[in-house]
VOPAZA-985657 format. One record per residue (C-alpha): x, y negated, z; residue number from 1. Coordinates in nm, 4 decimals. Layout:
BEGIN
X,Y,Z,NUM $
...
END
This chain:
BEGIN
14.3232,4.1515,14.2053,1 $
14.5229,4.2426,13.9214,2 $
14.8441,4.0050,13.8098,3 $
14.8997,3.9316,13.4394,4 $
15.1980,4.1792,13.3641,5 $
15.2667,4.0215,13.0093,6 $
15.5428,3.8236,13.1724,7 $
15.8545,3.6145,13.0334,8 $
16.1800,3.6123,13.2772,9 $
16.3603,3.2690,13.2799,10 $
16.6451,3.2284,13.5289,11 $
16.8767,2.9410,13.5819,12 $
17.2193,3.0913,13.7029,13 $
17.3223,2.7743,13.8826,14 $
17.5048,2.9192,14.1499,15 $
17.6855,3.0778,13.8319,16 $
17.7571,2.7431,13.6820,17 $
17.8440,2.5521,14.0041,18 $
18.0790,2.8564,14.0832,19 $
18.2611,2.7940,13.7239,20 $
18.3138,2.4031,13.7585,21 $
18.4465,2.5273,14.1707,22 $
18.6632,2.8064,14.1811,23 $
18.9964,2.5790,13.9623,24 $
18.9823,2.4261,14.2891,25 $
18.9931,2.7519,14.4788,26 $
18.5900,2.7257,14.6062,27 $
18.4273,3.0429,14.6361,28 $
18.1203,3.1978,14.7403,29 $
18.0364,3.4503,14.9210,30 $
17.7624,3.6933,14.8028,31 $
17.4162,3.5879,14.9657,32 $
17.2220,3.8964,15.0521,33 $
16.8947,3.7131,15.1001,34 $
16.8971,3.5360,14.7240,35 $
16.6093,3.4647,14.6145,36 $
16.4692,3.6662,14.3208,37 $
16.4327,3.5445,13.9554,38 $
16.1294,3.3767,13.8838,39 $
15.8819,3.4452,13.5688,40 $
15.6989,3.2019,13.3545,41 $
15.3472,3.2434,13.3313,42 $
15.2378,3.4169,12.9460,43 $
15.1391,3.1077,12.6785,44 $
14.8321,3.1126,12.5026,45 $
14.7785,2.9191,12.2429,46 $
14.4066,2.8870,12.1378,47 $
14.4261,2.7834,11.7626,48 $
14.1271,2.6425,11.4916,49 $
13.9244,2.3316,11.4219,50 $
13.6573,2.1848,11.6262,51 $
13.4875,2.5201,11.7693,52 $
13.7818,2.5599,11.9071,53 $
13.9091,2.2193,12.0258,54 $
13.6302,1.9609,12.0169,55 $
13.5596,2.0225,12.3053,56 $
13.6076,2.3652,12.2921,57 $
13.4141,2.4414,12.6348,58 $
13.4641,2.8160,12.5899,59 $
13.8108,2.8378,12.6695,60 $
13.7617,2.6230,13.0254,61 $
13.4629,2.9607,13.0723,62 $
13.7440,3.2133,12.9571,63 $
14.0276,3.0547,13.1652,64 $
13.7729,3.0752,13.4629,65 $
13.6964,3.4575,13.3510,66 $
14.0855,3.5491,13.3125,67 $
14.1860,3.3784,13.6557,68 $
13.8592,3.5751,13.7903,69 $
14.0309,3.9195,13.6557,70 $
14.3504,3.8146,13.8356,71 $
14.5408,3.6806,13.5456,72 $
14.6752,3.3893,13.7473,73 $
15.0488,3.3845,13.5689,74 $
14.8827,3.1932,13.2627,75 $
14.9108,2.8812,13.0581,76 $
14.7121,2.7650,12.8002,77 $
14.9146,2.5320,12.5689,78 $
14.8756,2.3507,12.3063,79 $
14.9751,1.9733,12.1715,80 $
14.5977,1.8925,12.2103,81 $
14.4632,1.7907,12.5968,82 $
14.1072,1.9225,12.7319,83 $
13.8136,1.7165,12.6146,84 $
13.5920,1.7178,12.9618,85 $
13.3486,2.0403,12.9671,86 $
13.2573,1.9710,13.3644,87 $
13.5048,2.2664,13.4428,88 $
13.8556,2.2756,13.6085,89 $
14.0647,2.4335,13.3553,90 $
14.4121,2.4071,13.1720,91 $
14.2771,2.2703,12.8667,92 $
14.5854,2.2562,12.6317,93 $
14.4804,2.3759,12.2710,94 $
14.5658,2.3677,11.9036,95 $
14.1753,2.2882,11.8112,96 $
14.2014,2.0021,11.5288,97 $
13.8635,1.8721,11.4324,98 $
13.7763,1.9051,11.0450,99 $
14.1133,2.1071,10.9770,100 $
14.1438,2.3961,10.7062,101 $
14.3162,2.7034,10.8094,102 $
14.4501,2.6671,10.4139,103 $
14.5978,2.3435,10.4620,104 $
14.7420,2.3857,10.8143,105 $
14.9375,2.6641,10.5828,106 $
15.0294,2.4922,10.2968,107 $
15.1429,2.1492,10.4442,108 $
15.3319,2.3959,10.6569,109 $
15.1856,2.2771,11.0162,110 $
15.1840,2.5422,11.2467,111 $
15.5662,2.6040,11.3033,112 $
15.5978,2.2684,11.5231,113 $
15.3132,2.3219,11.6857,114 $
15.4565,2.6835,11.7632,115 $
15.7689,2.5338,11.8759,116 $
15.5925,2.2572,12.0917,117 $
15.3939,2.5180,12.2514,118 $
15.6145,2.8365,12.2406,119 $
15.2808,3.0999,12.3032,120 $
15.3745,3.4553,12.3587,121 $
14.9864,3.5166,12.2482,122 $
14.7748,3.3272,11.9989,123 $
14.3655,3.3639,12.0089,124 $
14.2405,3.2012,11.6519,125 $
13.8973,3.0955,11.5048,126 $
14.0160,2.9643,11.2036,127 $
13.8352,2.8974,10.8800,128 $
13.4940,2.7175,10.9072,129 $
13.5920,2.4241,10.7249,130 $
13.7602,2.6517,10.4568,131 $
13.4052,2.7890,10.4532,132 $
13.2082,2.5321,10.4390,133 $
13.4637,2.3600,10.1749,134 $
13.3935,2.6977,9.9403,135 $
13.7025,2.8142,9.9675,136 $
13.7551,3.2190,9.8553,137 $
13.7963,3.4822,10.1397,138 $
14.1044,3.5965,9.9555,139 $
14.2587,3.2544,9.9536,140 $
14.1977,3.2300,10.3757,141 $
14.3018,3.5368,10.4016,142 $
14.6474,3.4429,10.2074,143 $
14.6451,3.1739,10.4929,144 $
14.6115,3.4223,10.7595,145 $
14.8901,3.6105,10.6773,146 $
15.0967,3.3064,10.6179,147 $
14.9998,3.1656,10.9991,148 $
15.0658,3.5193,11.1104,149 $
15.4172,3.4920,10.9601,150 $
15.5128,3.1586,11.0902,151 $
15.3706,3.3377,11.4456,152 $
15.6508,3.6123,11.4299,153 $
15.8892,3.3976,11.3589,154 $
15.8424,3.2003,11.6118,155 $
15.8486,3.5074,11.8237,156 $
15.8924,3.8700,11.7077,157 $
15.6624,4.0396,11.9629,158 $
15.3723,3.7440,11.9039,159 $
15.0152,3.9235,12.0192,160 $
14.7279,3.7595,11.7618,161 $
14.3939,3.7789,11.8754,162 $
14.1757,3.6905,11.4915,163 $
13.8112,3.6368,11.5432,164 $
13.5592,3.6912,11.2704,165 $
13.4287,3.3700,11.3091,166 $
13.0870,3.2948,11.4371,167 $
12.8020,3.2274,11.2009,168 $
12.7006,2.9062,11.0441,169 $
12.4041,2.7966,10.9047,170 $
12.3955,2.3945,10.8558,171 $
12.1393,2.2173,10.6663,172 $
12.3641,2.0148,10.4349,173 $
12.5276,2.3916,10.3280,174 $
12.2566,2.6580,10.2457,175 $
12.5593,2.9100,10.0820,176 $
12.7453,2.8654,10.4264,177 $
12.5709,3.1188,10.6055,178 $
12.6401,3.4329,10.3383,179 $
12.9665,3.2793,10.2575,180 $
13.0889,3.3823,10.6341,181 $
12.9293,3.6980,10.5956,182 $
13.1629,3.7576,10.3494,183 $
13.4980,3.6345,10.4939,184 $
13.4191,3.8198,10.8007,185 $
13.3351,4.1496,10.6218,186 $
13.7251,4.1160,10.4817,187 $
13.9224,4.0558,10.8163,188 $
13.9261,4.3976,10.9694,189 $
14.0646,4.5055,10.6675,190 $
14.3201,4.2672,10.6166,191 $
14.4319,4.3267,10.9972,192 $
14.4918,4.6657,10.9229,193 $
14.7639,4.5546,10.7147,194 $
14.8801,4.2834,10.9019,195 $
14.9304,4.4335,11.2116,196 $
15.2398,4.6200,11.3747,197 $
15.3142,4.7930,11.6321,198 $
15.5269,4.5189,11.7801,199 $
15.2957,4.2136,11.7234,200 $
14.9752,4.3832,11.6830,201 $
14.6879,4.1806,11.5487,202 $
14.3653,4.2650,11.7189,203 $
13.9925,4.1732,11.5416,204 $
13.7738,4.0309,11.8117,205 $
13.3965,3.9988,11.6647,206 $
13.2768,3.6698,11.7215,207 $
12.9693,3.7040,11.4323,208 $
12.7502,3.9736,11.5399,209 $
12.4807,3.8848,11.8229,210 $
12.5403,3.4991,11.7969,211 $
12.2376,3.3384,11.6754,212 $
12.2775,2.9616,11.4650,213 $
11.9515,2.9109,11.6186,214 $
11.9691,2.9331,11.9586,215 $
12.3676,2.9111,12.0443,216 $
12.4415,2.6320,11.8004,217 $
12.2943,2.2724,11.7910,218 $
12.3962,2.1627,11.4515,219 $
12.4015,2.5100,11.3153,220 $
12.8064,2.5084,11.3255,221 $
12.9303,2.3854,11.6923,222 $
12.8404,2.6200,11.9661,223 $
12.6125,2.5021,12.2677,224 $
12.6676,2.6022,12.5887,225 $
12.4696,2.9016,12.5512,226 $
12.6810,2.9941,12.2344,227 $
13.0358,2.8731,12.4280,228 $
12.9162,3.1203,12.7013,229 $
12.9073,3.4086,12.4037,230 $
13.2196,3.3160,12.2809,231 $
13.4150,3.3469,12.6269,232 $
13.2502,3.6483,12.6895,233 $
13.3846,3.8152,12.3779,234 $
13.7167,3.6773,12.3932,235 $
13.7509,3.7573,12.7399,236 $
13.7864,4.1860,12.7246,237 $
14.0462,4.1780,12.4485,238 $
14.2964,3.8879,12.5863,239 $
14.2841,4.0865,12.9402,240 $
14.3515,4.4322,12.7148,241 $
14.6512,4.2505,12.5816,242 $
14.7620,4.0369,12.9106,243 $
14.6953,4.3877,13.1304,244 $
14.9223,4.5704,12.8655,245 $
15.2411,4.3749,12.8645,246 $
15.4541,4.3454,12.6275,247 $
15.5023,4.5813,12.3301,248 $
15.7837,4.8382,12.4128,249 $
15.7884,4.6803,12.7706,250 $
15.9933,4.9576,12.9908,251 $
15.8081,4.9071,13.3139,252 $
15.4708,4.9098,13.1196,253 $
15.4683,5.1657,12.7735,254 $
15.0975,5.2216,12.8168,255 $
14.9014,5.5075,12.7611,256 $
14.7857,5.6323,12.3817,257 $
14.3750,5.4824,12.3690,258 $
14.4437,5.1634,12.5853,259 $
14.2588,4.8852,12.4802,260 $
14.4732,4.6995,12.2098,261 $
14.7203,5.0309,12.2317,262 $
14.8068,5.0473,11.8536,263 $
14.8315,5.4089,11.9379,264 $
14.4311,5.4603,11.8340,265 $
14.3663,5.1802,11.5974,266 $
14.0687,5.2055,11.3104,267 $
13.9392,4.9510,11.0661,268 $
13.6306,4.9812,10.8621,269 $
13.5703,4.7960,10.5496,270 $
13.2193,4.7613,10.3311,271 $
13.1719,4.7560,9.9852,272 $
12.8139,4.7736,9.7850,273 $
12.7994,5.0600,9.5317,274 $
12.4413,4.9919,9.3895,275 $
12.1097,4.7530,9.4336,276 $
11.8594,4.7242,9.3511,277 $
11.4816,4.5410,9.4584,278 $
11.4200,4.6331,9.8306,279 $
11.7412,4.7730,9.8908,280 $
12.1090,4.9035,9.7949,281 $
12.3461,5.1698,9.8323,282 $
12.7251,5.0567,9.9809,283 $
13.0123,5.3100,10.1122,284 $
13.2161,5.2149,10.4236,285 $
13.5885,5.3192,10.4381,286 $
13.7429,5.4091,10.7985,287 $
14.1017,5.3944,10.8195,288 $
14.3195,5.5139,11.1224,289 $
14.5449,5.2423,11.1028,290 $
14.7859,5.3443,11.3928,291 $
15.0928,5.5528,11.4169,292 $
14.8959,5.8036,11.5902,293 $
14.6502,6.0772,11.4689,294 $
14.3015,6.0095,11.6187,295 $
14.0067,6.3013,11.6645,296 $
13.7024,6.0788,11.6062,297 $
13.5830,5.7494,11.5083,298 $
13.2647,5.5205,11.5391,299 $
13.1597,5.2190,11.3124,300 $
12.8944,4.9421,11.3776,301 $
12.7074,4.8075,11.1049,302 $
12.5952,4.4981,11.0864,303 $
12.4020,4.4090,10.7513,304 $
12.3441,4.0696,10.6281,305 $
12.0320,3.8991,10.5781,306 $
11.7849,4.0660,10.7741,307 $
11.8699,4.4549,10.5824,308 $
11.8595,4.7645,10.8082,309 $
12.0246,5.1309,10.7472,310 $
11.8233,5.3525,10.6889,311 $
11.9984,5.6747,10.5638,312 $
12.3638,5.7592,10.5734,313 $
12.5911,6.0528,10.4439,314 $
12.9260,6.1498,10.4957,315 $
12.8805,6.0394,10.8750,316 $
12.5874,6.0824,11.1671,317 $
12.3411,5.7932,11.1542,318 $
12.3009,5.7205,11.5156,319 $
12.0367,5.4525,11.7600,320 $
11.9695,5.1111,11.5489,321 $
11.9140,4.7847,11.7584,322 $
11.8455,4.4212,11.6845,323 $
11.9575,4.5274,11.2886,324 $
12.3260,4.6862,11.4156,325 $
12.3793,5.0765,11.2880,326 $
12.6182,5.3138,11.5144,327 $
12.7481,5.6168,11.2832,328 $
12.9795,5.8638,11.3924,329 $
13.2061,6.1219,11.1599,330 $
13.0762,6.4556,11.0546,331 $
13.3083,6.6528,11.2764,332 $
13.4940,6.7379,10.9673,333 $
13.6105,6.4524,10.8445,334 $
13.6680,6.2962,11.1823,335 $
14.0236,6.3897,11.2615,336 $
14.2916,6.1499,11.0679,337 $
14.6278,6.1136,11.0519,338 $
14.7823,5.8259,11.0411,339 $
14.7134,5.5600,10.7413,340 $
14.4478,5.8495,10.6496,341 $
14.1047,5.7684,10.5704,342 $
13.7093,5.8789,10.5275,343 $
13.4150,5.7292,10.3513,344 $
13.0407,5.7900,10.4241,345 $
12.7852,5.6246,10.2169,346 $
12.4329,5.4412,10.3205,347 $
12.0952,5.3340,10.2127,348 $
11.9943,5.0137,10.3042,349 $
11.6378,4.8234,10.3115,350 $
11.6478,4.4577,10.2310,351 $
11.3645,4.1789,10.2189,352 $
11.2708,4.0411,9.9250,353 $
11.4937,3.7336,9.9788,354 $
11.7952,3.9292,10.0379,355 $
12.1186,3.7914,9.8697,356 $
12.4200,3.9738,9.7532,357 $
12.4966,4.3233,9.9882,358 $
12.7200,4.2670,10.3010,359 $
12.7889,4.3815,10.6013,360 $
13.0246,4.3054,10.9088,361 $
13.1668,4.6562,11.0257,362 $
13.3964,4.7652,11.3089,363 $
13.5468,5.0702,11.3876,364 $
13.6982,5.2209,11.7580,365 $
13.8550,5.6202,11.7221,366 $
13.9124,5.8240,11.9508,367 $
14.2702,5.9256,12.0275,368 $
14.3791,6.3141,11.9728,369 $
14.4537,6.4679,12.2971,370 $
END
């Protein structure tokens, strides 16, 4: 069983303090060899959104079940929300707020009480559905982002941000919805590239690709419990990265360059359409190490909107295709970076007939130089 080694120490000096107020009147103490040692608290997390993530929000009670599982028992969930049922012994604090726009929890200024209420050493966000659905620009949640992000490290300087691209919607009163994701998510890993630090990294967790509207939804926004199971699950591998980490800079736990979350062999990938035409379009993907550390190799997945598939790529090795996703690796030569360096491969895509404007969701993982 591992313990959670992202840990906060609190101590109460009382025999300090009654020592102070005793020795005028010439009290003392002797040393006590068997004192007891200082005790931690537990590591905060604050899950933060709208109603995916808070009404009910049954994926965190499955990913507070997963962590404990793992042998992250020092944990607390907080929040100034309570748990809303699920059928599943959890700690069911949260900062889910039904109907709530990531833009106006920034600009009526919301978050920093409920970061002071809570006091979260690590934040896990899916954030921006309603902004979505509302037609509000990528750029404009993304100028929220940053802002919450912010507000996060100054609430605490070493704050660890888990940012999902969001999970897909597809609702029948909103037939722009479903691209209109697309394209937020598309923008995130980029904008976490320059977001993040190396003392309050932000980490990307993919929440989008392999969750169906159809079948994990049922209203085509809210998950089910087949699409709360998907969520946990891909929450669940970068929260125990960061909780099996510790702290940034921690003494007793530097880490080793390529651990999960390690900042030490970070890559982003971003998309952006070159050409289209009927059937099909040409787009170039950028890959930027976006550590402090040179990496040897990188990987991206592509994930193209509305039904397209890759079919030819330059500049990179097109690799196995499944369910629509694209693996490409570097060329060799251009797969060594330094850091803030980049490379761009290009690619053909197919598209059906009813195919709207290019996109693509893209991630990146590099390989650390030895």
């Amino acid at each position: 069983m591992r313990g959670t080694r992202l840990l906060r120490l609190r101590t109460v000096p009382l025999l300090g303090l009654l020592a102070a107020l005793l020795l005028p009147l010439g009290v003392t103490f002797a040393p006590d060899a068997t004192a007891a040692p200082a005790a931690t608290a537990p590591v905060r997390i604050m899950p933060l959104g709208d109603s995916i993530t808070g009404s009910p929000g049954c994926w965190r009670a499955l990913l507070w079940n997963r962590l404990l599982d793992a042998g992250h028992t020092d944990i607390d969930f907080v929040g100034t929300l309570p748990a809303q049922g699920c059928g599943v012994e959890h700690d069911g604090d949260n900062e889910g707020h039904g109907g709530e726009l990531v833009t106006n929890v920034a600009d009526q200024n919301l978050l920093p009480a409920r970061l002071a209420a809570g006091q979260p050493d690590i934040v896990v966000m899916h954030f921006g559905t309603n902004d979505v659905w509302s037609g509000i620009s990528p750029d404009r949640i993304l100028a929220a982002y940053t802002r919450l992000v912010t507000q996060m490290r100054e609430s605490d300087p070493d704050m660890r941000v888990l940012v999902a691209q969001i999970i897909p919607m597809n609702p029948s009163t909103c037939a722009a919805c479903a691209q209109r994701v697309a394209d937020l998510n598309a923008r995130i890993p980029a904008w976490a590239a320059t977001t993040t630090t190396s003392r309050s990294p932000v980490t990307v967790v993919d929440q989008w690709t392999g969750f169906d509207t159809a079948t994990d939804t049922y209203d085509g926004v809210h998950p089910n419990a087949a699409g709360n199971e998907k969520i946990a699950a891909r929450w669940f591998p970068a929260l125990d990265a960061v909780l099996t980490e510790g702290v940034p800079g921690d003494p007793e736990d530097p880490g080793d360059p390529g651990d999960p979350g390690d900042p030490g062999s970070v890559c982003t990938a971003s998309f952006r359409a070159v050409n289209g035409w009927q059937g099909g379009y040409q787009a170039e993907v950028t890959v930027r190490n976006a550590s402090a550390a040179p990496v040897s190799g990188w990987t991206v997945r592509i994930t193209p909107s509305d039904g397209a598939r890759v079919t030819q790529v330059w500049n990179g090795t097109l690799g196995a295709t499944a369910d629509g996703t694209a693996t490409v690796t570097d060329a060799g030569w251009n797969g060594a970076l330094a850091p803030g360096a980049s490379a761009t491969f290009g690619l053909i895509a197919s598209t059906p007939a009813t195919a709207g404007t290019p996109s693509a969701t893209v991630t990146c993982t590099a390989t650390p130089a030895s």
